[in-house]
C-alpha positions as CSV (number, residue, x, y, z in Angstrom):
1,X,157.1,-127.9,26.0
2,X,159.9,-125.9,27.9
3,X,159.0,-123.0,26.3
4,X,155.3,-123.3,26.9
5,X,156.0,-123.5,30.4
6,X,158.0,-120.8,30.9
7,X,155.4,-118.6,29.5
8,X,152.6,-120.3,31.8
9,X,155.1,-119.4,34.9
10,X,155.2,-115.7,33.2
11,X,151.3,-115.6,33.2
12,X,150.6,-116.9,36.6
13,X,153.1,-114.0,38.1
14,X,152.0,-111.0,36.3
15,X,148.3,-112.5,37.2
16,X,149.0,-112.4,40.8
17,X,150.9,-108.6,40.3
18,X,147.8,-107.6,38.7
19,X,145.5,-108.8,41.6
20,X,148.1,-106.5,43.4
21,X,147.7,-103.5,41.8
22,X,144.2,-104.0,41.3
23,X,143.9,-104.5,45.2
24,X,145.9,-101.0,45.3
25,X,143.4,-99.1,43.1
26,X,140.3,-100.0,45.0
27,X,142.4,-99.0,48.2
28,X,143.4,-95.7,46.8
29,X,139.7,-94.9,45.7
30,X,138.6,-95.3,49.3
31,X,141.0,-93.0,50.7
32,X,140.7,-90.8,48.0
33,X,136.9,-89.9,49.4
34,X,137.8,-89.6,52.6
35,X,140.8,-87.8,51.7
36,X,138.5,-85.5,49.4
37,X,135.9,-85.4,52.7
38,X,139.0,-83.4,55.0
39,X,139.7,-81.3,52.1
40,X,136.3,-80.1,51.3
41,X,135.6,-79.9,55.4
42,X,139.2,-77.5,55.5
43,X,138.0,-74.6,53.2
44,X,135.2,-73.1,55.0
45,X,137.2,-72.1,57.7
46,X,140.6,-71.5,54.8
47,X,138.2,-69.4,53.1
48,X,136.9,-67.1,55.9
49,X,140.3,-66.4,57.9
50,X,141.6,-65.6,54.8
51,X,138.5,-63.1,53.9
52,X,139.3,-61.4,57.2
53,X,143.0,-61.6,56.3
54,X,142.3,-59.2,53.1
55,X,139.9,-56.6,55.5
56,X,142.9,-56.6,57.7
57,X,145.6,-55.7,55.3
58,X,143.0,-53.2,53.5
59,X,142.4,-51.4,56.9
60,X,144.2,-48.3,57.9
61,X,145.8,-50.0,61.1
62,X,148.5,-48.1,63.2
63,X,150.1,-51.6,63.2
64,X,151.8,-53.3,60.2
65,X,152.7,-56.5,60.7
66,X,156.2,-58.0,58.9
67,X,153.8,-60.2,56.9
68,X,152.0,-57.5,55.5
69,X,155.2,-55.0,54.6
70,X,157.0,-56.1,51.1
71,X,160.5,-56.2,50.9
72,X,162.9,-54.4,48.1
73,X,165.6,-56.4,47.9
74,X,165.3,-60.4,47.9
75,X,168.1,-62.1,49.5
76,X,167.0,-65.3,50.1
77,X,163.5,-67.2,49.2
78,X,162.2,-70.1,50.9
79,X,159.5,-72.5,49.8
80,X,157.3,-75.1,51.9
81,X,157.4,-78.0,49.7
82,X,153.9,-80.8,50.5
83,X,154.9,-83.8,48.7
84,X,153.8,-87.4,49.0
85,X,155.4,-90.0,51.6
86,X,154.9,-92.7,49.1
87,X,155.4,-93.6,45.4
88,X,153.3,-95.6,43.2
89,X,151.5,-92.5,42.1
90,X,152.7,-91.9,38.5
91,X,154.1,-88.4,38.5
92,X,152.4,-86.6,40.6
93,X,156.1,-85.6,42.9
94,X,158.2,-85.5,39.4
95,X,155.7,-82.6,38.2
96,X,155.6,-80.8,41.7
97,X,159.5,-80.7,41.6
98,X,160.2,-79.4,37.9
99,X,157.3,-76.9,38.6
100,X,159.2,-76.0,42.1
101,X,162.7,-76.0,40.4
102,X,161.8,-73.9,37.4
103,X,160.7,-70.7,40.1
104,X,164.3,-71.9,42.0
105,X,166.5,-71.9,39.0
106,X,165.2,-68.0,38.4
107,X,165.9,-66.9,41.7
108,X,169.3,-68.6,42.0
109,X,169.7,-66.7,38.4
110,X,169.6,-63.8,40.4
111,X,172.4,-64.8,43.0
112,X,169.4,-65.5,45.6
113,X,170.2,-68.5,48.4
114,X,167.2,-70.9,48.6
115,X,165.8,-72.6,52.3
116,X,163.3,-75.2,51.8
117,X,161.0,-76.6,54.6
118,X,159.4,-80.2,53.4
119,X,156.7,-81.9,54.3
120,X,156.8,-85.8,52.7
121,X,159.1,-88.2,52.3
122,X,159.7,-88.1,48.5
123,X,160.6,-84.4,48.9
124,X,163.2,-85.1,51.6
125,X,164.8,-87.6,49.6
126,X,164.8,-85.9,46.0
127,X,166.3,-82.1,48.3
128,X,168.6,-84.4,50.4
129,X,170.3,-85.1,46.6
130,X,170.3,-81.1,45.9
131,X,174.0,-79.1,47.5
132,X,172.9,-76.1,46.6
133,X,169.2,-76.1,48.0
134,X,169.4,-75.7,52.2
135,X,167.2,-77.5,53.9
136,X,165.8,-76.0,57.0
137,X,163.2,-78.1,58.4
138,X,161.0,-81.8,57.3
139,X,158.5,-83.7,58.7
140,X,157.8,-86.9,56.4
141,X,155.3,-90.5,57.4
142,X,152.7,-87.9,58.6
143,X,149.7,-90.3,57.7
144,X,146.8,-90.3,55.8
145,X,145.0,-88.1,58.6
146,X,147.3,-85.5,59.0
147,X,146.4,-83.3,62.2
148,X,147.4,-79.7,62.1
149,X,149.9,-79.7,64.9
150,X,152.1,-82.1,62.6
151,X,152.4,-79.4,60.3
152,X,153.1,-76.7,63.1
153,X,156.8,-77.6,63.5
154,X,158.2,-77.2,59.3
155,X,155.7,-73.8,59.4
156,X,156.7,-72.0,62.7
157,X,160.4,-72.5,61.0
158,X,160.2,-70.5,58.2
159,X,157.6,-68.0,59.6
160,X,160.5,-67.4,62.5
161,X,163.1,-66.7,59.8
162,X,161.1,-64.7,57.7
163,X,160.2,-61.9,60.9
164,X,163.8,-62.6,61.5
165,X,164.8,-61.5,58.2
166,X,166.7,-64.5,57.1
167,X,164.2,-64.6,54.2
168,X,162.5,-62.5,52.3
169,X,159.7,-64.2,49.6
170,X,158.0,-67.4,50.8
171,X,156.1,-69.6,48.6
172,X,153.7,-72.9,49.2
173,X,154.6,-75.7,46.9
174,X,151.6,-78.2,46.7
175,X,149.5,-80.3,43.9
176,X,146.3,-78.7,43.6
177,X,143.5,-81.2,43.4
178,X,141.9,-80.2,40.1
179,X,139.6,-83.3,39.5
180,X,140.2,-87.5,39.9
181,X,142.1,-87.0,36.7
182,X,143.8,-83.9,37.3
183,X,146.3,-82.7,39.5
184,X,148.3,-79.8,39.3
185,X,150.9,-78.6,40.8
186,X,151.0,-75.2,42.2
187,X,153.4,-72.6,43.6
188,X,151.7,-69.6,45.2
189,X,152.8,-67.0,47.3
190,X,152.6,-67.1,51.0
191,X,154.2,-64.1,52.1
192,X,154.8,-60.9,52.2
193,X,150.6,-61.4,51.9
194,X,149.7,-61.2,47.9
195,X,147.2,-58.1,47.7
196,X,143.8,-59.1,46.4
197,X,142.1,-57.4,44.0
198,X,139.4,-55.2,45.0
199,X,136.1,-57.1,44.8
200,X,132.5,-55.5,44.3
201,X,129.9,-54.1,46.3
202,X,131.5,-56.1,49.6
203,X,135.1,-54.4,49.5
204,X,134.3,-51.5,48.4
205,X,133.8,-49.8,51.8
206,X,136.8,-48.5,53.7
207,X,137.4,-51.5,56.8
208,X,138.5,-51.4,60.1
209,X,138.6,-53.3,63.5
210,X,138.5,-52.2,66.9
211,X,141.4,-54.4,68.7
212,X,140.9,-56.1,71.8
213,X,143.7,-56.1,74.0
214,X,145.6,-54.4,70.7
215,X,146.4,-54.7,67.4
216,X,149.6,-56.0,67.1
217,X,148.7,-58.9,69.5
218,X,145.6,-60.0,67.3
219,X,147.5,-60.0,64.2
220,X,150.3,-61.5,65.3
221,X,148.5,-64.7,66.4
222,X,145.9,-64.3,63.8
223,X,148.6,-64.3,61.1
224,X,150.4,-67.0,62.1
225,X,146.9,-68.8,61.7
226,X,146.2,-68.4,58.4
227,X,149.4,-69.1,57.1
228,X,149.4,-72.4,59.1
229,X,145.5,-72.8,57.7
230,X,146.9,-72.5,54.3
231,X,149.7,-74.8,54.6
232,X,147.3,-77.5,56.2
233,X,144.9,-77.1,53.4
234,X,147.6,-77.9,50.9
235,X,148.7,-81.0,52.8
236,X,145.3,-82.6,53.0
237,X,144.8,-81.5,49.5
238,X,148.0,-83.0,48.6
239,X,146.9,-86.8,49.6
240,X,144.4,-86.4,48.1
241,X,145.5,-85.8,45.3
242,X,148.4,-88.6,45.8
243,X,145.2,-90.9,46.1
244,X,143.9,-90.1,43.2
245,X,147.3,-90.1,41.2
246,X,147.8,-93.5,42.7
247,X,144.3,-94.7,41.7
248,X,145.0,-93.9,38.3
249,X,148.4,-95.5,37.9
250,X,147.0,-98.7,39.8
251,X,144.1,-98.7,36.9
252,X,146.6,-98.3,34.1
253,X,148.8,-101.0,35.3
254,X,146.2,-103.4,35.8
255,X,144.8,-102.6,32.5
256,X,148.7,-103.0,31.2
257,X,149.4,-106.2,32.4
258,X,146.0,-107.2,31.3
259,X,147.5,-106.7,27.8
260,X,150.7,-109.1,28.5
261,X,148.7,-111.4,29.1
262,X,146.7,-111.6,26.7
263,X,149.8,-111.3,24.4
264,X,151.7,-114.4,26.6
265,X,148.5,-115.8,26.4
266,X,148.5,-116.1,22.6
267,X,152.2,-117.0,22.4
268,X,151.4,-120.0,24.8
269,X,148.8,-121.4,22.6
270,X,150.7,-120.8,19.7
271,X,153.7,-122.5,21.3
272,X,151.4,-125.6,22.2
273,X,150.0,-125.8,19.1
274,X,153.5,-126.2,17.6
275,X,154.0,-128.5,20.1
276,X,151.3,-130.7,19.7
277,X,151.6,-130.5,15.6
278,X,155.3,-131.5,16.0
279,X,154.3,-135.0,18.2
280,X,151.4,-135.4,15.5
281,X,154.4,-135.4,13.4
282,X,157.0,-138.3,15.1
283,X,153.8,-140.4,15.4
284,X,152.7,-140.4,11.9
285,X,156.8,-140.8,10.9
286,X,157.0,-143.4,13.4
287,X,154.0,-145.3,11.8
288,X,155.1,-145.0,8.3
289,X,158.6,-146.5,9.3
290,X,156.6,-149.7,10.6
């Protein structure tokens, strides 16, 4: 009955891991909604800034921001990478890197240096391992309710460097919450500011502001807003998404070590079975002998 024993010790452990992970899932589902609540409450206000945004770079000012001018030659690029703080999501940070590195690898193709700024602390540690990436700025163990002024600091880093020249292209790393089953990761361009398409009947009409005290204090402050907006938006669209990843790999490991043992299961009784036919055995040999 050694064996059989074992395999009972093996059962009564993965049954307390699954209670575990099953405790997990039902965690993550939770903070998913709320998590899904701050991201649905962020684009409203993501949404209009950046509406005005496109008047403002479609208007005939007498002031051109460094945001809004696009740069020849591309020296050196820097990315904002949102990752997760924790694992136990399934890939969620493994797809958001390969996605990130695949734009890196074509810059560096073209002898271009990198700076990243990350926000999470999977992204610190997987760009701490990288020599040839340079890491300007982090913040990482922001939360589940992030607040906008944690996100401030990695921002106003890159922002400074890019009016100061040191780079030229900035890009927004994120997962893009998609549906609970879907997350995709996306890398979109933050600045110089991507020109939008002209829409219908709404942009179709020349625009223009009158600037109050000017225009080059109104965009400078109202520039640095939006790009903080959008960066904010990606983080709190980020955990949700790491919710709902971790939801999802909480479920399938439950359901997996349902499966083992059911397996283990089947080997125990199997096991006991040959156990019990083997005494059977000595006490009908035993008898006979008498």
């Amino acid at each position: 009955m050694s064996g059989a024993k074992q395999i009972r010790t093996q059962i009564a452990s993965i049954k307390n891991t699954q209670k575990i992970t099953k405790a997990m899932e039902m965690v993550a589902a939770s903070k998913m909604r709320k998590a899904q609540d701050r991201m649905n409450a962020t684009r409203p206000y993501a949404q209009k800034i950046r509406q005005v945004i496109n008047h403002l770079a479609a208007a005939h000012s007498e002031y051109k921001h460094p945001f809004m001018v696009e740069r020849a030659a591309v020296k050196r690029a820097g990315f904002i990478v949102v990752s997760s703080d924790r694992g136990l999501c399934g890939g969620l940070n493994v797809n958001l890197f390969k996605s990130m590195m695949k734009k890196v690898r074509e810059y560096q193709d073209q002898d271009v240096a990198i700076d990243v700024s990350v926000i999470g602390a999977k992204g610190l540690a997987f760009f701490k391992r990288l020599s040839d990436i340079n890491m300007v700025s982090n913040a990482s163990h922001l939360g589940d309710t992030v607040a906008l002024s944690d996100v401030i600091g990695p921002v106003k880093v890159m922002l400074d460097n890019y009016i100061a020249g040191d780079i030229d292209r900035l890009y927004l790393v994120e997962n893009e919450f998609v549906n609970t089953m879907t997350q995709a990761p996306k890398v979109s361009a933050l600045l110089p500011l991507p020109k939008e398409e002209e829409e219908t009947t709404e942009r179709q009409h020349h625009w223009d502001y009158i600037y109050e005290p000017d225009a080059q204090e109104v965009l400078d402050a109202l520039l640095v807003r939006y790009i903080e907006s959008i960066v904010y938006s990606g983080v709190v669209g980020n955990i949700a998404c790491e919710m709902a990843a971790r939801m999802i790999a909480m479920k399938s490991a439950s359901d997996n070590a349902g499966s083992l043992i059911d397996d283990l299961q089947l080997q125990y009784n199997k096991a006991r079975q040959a156990s019990i036919t083997q005494e059977l055995s000595e006490i009908v040999g035993g008898a006979a002998a008498v």
